[in-house]
CHARMM internal coordinates of N, CA and C (Angstrom, degrees):
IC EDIT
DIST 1 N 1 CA 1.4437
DIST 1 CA 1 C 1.5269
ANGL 1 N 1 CA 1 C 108.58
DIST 1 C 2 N 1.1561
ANGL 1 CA 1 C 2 N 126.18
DIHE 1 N 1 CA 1 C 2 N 108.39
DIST 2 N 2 CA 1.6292
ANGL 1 C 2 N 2 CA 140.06
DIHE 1 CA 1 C 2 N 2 CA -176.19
DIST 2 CA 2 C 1.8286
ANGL 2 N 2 CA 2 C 101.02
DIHE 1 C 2 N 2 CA 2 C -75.99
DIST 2 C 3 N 1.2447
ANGL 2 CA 2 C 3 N 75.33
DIHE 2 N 2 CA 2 C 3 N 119.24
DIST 3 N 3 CA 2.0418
ANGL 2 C 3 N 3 CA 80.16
DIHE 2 CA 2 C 3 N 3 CA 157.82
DIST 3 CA 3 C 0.9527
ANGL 3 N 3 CA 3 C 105.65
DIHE 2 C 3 N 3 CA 3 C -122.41
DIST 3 C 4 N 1.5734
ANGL 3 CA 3 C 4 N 103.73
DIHE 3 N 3 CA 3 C 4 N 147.60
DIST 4 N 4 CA 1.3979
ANGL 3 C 4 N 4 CA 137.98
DIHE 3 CA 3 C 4 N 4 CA -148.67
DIST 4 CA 4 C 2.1626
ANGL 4 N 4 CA 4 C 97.29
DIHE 3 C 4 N 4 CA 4 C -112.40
DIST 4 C 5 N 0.9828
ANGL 4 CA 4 C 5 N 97.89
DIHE 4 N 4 CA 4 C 5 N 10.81
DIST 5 N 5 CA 1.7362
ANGL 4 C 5 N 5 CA 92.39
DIHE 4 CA 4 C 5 N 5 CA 173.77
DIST 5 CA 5 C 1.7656
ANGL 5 N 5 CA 5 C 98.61
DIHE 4 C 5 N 5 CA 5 C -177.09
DIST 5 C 6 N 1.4066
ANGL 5 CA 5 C 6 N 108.76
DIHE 5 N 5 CA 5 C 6 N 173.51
DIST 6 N 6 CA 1.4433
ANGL 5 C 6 N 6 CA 121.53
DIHE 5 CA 5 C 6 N 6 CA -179.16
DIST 6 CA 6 C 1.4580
ANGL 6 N 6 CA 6 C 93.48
DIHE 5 C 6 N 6 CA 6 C -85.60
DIST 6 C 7 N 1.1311
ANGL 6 CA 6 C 7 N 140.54
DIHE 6 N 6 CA 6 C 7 N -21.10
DIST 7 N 7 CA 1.3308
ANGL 6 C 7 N 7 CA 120.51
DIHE 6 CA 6 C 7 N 7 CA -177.03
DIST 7 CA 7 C 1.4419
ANGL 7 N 7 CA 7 C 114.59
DIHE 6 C 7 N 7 CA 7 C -72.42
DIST 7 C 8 N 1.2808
ANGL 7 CA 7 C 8 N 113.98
DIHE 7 N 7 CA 7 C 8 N -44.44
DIST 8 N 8 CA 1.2294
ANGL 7 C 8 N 8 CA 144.51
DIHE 7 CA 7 C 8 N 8 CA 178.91
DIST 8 CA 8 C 1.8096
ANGL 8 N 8 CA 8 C 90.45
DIHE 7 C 8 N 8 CA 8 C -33.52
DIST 8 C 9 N 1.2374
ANGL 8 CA 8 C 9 N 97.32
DIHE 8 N 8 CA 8 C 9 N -72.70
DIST 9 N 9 CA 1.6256
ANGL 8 C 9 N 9 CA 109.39
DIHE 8 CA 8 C 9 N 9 CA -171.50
DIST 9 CA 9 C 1.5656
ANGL 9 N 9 CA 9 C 116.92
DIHE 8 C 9 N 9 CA 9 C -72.32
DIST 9 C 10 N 1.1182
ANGL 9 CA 9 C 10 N 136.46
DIHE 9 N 9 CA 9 C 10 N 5.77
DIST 10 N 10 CA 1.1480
ANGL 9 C 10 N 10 CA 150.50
DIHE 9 CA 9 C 10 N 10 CA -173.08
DIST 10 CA 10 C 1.6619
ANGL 10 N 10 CA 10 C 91.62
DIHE 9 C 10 N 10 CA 10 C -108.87
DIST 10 C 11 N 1.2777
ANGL 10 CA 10 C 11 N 114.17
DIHE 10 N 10 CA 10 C 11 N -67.16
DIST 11 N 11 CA 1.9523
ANGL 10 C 11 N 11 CA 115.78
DIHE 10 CA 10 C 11 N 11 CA -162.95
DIST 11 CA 11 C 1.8512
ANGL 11 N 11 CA 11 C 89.23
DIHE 10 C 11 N 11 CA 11 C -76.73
DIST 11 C 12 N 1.2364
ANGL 11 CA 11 C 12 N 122.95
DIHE 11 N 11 CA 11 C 12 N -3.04
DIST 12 N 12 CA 1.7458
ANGL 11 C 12 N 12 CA 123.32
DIHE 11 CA 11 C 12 N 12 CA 163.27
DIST 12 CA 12 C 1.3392
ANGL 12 N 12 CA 12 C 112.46
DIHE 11 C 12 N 12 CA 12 C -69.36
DIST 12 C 13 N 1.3079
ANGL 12 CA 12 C 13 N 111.02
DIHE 12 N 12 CA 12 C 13 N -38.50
DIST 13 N 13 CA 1.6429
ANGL 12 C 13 N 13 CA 114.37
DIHE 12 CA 12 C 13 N 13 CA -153.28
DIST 13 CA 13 C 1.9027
ANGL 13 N 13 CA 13 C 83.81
DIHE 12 C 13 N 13 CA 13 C -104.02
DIST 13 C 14 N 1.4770
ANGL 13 CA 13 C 14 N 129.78
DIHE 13 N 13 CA 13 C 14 N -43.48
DIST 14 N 14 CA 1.2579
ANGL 13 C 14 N 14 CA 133.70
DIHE 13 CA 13 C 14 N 14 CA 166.45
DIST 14 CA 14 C 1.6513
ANGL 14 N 14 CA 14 C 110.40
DIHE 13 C 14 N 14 CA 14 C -18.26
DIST 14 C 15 N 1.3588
ANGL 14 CA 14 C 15 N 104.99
DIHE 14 N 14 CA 14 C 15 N -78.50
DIST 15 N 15 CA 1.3953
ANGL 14 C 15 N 15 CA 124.61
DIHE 14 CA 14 C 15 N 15 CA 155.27
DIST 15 CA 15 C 1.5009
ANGL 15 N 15 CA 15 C 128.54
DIHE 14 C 15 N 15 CA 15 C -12.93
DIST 15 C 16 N 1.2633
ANGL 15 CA 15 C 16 N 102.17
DIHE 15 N 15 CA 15 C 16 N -82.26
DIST 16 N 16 CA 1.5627
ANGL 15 C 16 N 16 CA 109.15
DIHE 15 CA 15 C 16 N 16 CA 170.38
DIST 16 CA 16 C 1.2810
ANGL 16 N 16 CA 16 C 123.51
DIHE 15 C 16 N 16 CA 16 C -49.27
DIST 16 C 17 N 1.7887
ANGL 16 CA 16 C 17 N 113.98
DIHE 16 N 16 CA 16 C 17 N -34.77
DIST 17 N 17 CA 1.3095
ANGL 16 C 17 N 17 CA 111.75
DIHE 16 CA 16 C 17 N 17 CA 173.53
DIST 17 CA 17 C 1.8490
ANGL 17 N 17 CA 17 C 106.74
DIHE 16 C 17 N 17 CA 17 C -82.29
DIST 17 C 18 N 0.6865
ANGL 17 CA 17 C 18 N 124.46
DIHE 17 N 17 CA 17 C 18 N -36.66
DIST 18 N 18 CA 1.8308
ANGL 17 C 18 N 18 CA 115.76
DIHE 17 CA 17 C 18 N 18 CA 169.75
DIST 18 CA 18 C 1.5151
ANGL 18 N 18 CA 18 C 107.48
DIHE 17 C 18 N 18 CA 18 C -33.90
DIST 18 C 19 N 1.3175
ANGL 18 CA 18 C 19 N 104.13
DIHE 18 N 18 CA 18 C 19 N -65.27
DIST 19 N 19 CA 1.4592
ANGL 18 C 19 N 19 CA 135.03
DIHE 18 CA 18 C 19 N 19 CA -177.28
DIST 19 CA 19 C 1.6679
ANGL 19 N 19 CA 19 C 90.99
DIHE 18 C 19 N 19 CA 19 C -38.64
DIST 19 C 20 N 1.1496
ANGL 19 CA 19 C 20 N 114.87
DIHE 19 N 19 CA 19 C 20 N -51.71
DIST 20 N 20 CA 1.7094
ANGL 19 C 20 N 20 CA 107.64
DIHE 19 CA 19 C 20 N 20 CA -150.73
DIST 20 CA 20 C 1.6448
ANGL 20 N 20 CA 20 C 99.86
DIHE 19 C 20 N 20 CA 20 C -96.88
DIST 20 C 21 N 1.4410
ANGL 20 CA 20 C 21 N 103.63
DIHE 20 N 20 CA 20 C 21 N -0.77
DIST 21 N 21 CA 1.4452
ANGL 20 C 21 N 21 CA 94.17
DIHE 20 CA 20 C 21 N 21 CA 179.52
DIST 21 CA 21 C 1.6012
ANGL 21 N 21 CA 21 C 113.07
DIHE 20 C 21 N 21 CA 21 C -92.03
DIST 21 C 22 N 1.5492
ANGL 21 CA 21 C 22 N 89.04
DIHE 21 N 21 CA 21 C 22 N -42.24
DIST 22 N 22 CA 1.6607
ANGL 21 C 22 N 22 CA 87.98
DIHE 21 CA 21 C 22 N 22 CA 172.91
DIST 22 CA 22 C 1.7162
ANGL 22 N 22 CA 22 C 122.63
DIHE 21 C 22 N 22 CA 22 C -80.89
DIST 22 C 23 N 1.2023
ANGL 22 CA 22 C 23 N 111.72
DIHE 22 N 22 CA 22 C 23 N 10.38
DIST 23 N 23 CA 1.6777
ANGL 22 C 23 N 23 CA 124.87
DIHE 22 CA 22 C 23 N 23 CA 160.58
DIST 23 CA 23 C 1.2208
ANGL 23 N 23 CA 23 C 93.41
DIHE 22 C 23 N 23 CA 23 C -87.09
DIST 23 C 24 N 1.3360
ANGL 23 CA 23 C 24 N 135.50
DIHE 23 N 23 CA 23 C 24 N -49.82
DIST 24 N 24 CA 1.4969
ANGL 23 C 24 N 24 CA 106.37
DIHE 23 CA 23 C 24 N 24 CA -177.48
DIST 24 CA 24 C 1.4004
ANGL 24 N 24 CA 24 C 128.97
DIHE 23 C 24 N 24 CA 24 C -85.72
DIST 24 C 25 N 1.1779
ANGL 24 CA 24 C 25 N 104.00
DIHE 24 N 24 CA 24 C 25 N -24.60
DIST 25 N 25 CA 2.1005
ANGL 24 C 25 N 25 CA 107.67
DIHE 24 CA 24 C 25 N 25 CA 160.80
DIST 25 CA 25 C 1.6423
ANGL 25 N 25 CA 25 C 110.22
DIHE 24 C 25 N 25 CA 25 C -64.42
DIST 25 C 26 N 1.4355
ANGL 25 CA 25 C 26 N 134.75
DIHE 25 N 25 CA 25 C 26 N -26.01
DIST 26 N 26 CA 0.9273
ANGL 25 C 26 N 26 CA 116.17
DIHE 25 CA 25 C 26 N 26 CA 155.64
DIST 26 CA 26 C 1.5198
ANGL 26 N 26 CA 26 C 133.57
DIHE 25 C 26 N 26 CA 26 C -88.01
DIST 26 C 27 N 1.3673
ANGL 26 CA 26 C 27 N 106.55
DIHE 26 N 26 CA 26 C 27 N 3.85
DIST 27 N 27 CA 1.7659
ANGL 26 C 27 N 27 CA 107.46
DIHE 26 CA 26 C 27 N 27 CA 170.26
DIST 27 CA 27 C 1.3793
ANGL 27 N 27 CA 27 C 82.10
DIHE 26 C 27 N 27 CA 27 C -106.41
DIST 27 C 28 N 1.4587
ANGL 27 CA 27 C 28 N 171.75
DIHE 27 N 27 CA 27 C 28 N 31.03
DIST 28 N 28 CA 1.4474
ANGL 27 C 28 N 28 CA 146.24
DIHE 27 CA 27 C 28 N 28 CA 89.63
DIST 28 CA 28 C 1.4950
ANGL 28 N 28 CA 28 C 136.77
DIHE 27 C 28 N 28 CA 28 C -26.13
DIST 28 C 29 N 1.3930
ANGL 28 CA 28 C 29 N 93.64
DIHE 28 N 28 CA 28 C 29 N -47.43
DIST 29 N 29 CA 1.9823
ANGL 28 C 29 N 29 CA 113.59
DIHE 28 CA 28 C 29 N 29 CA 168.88
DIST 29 CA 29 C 0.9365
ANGL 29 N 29 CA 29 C 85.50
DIHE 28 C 29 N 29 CA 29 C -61.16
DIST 29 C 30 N 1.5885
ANGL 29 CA 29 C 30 N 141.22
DIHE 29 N 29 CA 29 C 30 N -64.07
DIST 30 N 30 CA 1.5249
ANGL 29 C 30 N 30 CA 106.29
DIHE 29 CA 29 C 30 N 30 CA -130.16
DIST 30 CA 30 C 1.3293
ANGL 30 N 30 CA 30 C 110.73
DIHE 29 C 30 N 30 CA 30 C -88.12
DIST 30 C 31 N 2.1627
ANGL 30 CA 30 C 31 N 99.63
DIHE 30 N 30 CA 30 C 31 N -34.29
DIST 31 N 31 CA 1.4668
ANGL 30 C 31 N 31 CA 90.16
DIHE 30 CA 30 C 31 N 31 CA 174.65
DIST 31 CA 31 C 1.8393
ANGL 31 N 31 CA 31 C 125.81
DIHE 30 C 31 N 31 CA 31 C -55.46
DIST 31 C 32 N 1.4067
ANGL 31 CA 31 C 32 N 103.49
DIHE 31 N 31 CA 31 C 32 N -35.22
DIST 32 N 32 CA 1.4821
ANGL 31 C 32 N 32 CA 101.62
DIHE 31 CA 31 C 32 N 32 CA -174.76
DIST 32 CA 32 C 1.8353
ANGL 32 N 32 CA 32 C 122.25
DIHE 31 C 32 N 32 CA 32 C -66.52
DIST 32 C 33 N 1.7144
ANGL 32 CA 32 C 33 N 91.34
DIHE 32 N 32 CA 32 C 33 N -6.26
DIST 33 N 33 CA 1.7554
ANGL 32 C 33 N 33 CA 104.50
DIHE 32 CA 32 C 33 N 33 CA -176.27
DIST 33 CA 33 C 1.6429
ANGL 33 N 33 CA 33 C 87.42
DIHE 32 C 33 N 33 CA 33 C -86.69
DIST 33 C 34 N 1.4459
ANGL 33 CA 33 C 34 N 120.29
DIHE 33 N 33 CA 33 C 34 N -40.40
DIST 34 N 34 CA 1.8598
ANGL 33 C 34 N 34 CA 107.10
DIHE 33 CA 33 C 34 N 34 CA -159.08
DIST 34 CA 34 C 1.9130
ANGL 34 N 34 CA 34 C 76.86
DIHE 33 C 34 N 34 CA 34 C -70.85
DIST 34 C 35 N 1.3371
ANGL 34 CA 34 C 35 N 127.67
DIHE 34 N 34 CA 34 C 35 N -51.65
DIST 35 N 35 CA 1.5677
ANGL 34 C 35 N 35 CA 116.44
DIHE 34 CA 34 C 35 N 35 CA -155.44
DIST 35 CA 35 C 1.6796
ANGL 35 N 35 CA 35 C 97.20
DIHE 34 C 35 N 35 CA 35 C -58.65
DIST 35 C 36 N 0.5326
ANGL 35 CA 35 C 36 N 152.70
DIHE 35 N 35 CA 35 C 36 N -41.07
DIST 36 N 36 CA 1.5848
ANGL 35 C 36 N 36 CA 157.60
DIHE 35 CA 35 C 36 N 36 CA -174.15
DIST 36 CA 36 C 1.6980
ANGL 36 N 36 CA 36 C 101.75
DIHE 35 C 36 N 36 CA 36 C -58.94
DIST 36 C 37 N 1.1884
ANGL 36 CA 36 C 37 N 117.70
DIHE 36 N 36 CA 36 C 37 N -67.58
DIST 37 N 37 CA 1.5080
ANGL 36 C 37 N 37 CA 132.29
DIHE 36 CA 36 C 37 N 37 CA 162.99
DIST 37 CA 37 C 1.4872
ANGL 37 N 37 CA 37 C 111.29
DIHE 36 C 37 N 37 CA 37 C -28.20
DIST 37 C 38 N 1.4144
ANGL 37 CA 37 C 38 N 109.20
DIHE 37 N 37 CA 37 C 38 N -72.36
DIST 38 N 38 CA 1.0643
ANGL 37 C 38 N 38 CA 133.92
DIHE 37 CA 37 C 38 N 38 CA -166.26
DIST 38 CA 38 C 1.8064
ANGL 38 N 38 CA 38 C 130.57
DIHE 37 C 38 N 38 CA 38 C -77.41
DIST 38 C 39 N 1.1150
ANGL 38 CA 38 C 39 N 108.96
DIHE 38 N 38 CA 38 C 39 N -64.13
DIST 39 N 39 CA 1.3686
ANGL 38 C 39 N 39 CA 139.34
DIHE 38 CA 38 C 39 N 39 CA 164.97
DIST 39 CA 39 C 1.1522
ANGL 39 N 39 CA 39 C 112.50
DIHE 38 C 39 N 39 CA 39 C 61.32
DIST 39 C 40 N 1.8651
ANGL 39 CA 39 C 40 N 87.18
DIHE 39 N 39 CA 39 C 40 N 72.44
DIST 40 N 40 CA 1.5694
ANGL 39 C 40 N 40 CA 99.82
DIHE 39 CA 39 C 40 N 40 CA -170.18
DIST 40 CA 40 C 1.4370
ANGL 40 N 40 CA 40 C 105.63
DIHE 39 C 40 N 40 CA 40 C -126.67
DIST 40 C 41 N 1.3391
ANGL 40 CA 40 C 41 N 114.87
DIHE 40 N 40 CA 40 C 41 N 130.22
DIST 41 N 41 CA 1.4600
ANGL 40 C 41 N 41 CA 123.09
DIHE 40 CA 40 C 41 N 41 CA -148.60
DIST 41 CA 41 C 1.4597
ANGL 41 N 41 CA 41 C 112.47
DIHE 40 C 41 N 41 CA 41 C -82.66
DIST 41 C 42 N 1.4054
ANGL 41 CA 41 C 42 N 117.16
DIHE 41 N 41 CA 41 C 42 N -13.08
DIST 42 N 42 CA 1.7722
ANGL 41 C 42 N 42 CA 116.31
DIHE 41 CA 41 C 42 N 42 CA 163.79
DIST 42 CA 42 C 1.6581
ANGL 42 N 42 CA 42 C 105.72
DIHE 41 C 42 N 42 CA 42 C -62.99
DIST 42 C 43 N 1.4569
ANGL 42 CA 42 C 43 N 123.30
DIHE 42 N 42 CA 42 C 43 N -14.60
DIST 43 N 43 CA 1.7606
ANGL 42 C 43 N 43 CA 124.17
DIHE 42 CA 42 C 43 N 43 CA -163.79
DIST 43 CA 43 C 1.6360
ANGL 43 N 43 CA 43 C 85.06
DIHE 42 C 43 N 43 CA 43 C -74.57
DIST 43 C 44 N 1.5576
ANGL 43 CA 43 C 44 N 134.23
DIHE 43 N 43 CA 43 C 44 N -22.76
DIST 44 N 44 CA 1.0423
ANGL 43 C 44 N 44 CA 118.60
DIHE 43 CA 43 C 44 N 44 CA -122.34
DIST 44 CA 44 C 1.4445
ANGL 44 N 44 CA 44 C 87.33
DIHE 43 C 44 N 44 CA 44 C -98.88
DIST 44 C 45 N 1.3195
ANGL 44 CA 44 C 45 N 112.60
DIHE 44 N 44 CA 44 C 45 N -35.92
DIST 45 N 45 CA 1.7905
ANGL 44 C 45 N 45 CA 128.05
DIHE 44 CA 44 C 45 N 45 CA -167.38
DIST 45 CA 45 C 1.7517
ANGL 45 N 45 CA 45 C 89.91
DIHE 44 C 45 N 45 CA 45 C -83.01
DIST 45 C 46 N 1.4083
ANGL 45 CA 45 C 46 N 138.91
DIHE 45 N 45 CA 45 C 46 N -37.39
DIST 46 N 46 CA 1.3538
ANGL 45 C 46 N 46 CA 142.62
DIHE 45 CA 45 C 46 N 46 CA -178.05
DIST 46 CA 46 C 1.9174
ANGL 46 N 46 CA 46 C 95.67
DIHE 45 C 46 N 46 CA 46 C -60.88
DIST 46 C 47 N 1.2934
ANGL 46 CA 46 C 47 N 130.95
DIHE 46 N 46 CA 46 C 47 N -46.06
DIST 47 N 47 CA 1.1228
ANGL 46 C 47 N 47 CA 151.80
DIHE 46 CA 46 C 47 N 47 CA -148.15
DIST 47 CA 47 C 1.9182
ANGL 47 N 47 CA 47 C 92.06
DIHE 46 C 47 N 47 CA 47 C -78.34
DIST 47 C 48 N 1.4013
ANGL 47 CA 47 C 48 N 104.07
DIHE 47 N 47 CA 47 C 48 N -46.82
DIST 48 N 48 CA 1.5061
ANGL 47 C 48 N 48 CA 97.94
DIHE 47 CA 47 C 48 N 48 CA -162.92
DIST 48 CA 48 C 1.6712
ANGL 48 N 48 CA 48 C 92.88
DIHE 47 C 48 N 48 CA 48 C -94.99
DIST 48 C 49 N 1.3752
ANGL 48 CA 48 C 49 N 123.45
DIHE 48 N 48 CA 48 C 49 N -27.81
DIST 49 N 49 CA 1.3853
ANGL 48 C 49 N 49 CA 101.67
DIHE 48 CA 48 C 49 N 49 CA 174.64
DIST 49 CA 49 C 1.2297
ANGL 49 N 49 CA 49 C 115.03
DIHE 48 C 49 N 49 CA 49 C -54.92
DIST 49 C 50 N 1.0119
ANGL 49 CA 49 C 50 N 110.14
DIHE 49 N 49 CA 49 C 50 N -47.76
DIST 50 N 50 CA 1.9996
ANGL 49 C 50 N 50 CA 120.71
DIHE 49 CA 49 C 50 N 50 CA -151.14
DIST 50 CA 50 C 2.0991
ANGL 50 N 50 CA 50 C 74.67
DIHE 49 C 50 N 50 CA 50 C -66.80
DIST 50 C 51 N 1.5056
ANGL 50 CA 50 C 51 N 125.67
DIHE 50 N 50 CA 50 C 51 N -54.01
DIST 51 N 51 CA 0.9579
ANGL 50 C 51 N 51 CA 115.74
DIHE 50 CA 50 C 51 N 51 CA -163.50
DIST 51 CA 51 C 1.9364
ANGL 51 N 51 CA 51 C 115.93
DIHE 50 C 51 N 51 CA 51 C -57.68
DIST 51 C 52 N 1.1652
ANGL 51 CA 51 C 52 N 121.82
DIHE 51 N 51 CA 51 C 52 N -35.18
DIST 52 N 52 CA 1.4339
ANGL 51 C 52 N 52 CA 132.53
DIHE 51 CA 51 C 52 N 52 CA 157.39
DIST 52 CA 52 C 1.5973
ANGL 52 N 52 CA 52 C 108.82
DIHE 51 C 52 N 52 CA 52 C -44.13
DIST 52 C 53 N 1.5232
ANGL 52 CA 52 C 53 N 119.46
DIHE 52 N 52 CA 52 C 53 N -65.48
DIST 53 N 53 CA 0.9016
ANGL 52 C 53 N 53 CA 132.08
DIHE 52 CA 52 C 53 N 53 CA -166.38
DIST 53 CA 53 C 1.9476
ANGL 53 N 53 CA 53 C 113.14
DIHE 52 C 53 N 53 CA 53 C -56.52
DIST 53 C 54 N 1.2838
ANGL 53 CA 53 C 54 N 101.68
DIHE 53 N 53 CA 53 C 54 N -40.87
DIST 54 N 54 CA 1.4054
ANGL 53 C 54 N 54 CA 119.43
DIHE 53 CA 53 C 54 N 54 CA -175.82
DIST 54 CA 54 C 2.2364
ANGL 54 N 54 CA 54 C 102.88
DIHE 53 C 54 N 54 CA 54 C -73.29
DIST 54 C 55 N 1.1875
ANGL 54 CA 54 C 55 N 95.95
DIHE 54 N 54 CA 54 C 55 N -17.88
DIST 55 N 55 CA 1.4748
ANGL 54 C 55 N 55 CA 97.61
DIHE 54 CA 54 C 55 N 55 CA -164.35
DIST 55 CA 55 C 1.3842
ANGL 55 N 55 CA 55 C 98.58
DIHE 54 C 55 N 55 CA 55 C -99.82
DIST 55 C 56 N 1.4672
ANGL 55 CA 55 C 56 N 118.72
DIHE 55 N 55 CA 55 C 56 N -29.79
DIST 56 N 56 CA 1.8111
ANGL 55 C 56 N 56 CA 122.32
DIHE 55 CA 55 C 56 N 56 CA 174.33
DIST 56 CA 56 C 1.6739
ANGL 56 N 56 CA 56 C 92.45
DIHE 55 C 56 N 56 CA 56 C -52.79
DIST 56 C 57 N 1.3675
ANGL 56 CA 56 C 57 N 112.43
DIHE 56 N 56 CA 56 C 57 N -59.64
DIST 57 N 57 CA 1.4528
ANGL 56 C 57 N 57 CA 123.41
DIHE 56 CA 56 C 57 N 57 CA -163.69
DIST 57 CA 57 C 1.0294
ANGL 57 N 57 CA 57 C 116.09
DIHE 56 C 57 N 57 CA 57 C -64.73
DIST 57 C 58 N 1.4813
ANGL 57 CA 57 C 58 N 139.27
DIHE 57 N 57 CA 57 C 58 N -3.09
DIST 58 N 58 CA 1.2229
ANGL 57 C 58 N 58 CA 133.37
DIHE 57 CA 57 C 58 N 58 CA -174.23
DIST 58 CA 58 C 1.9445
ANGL 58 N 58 CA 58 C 87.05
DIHE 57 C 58 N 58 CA 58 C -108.78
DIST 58 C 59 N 1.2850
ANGL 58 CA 58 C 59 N 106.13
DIHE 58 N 58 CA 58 C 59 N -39.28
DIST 59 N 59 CA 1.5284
ANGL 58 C 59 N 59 CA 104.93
DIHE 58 CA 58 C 59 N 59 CA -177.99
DIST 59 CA 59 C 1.3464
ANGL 59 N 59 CA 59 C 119.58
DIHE 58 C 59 N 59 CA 59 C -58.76
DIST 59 C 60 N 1.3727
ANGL 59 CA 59 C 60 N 124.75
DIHE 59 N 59 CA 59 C 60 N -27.32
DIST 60 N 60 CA 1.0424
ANGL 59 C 60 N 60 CA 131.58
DIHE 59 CA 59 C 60 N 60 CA 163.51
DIST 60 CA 60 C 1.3073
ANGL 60 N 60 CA 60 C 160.34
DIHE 59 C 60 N 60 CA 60 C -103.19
DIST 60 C 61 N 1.4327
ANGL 60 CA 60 C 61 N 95.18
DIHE 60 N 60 CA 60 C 61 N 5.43
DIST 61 N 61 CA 1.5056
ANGL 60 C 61 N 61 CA 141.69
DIHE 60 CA 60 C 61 N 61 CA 156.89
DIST 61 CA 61 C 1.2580
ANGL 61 N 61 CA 61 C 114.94
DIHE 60 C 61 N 61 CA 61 C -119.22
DIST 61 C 62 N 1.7019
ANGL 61 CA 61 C 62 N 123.56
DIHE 61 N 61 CA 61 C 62 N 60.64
DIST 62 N 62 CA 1.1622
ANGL 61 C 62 N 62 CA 132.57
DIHE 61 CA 61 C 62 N 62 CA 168.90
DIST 62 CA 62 C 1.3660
ANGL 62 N 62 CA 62 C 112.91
DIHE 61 C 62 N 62 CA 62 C -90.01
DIST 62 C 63 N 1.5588
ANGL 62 CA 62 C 63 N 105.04
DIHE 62 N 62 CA 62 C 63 N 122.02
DIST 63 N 63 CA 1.2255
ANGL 62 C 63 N 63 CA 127.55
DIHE 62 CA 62 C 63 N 63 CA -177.70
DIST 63 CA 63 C 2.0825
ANGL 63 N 63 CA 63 C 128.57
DIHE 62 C 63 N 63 CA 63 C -36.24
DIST 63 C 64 N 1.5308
ANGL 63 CA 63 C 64 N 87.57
DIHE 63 N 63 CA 63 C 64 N -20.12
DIST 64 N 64 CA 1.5980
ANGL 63 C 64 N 64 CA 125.58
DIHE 63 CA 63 C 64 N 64 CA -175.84
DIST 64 CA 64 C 1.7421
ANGL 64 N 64 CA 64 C 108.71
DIHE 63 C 64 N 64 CA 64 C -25.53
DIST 64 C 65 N 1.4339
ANGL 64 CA 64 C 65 N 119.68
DIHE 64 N 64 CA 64 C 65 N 72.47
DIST 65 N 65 CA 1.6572
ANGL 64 C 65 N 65 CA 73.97
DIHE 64 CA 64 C 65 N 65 CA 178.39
DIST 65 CA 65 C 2.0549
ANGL 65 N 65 CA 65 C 116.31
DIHE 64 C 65 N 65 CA 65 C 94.54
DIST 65 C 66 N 1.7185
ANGL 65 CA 65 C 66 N 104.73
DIHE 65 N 65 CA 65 C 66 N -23.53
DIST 66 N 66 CA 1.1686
ANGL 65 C 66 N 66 CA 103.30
DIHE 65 CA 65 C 66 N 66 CA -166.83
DIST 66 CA 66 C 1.4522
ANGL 66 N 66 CA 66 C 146.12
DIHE 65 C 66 N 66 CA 66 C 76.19
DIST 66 C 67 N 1.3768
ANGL 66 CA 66 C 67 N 92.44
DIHE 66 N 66 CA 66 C 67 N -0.31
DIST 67 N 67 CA 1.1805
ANGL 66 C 67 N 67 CA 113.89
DIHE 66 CA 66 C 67 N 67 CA -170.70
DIST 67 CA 67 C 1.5665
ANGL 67 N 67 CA 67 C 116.36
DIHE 66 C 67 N 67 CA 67 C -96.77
DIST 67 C 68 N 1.7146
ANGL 67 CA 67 C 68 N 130.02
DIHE 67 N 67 CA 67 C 68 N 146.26
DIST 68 N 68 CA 0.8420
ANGL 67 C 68 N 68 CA 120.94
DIHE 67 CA 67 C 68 N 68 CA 174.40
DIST 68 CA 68 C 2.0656
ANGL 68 N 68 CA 68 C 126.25
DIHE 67 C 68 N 68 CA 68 C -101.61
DIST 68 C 69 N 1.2138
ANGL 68 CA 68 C 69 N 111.26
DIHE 68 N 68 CA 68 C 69 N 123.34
DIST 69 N 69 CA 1.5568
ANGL 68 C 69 N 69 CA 117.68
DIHE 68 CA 68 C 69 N 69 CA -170.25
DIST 69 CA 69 C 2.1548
ANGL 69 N 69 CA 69 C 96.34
DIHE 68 C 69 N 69 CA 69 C -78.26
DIST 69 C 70 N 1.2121
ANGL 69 CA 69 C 70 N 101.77
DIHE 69 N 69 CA 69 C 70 N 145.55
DIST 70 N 70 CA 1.5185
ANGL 69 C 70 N 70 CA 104.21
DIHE 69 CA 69 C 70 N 70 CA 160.20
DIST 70 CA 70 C 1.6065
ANGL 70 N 70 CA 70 C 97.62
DIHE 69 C 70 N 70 CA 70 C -144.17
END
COOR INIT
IC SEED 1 N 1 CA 1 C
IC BUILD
């Protein structure tokens, strides 16, 4: 799929990061629903990655302006 300007490809990659943020706030719920269930202490180290991981992604797909930071 050809884009025809930098914006084009900027609100592309915008996208994908939305996309990947709310894939990872919802694999947080669920893990913290099985740890609740469960209360099994490997959820706990799974819990803070995904939570690191979810916080890179918001840092770098900041809404700012639209623009994307790397």
């Amino acid at each position: 799929m050809p884009f025809s300007s930098k914006d084009e490809i900027l609100e592309a990659i915008h996208l994908v990061g939305l996309k990947t943020i709310l894939l990872y706030l919802v694999m947080w719920i669920l893990m913290f629903a099985v740890f609740l269930y469960e209360g099994d202490f490997i959820l706990v180290l799974f819990l803070v990655v995904n939570l690191i991981l979810f916080i890179a992604a918001l840092v770098i797909h900041s809404p700012r302006l639209g623009e994307v930071r790397w």
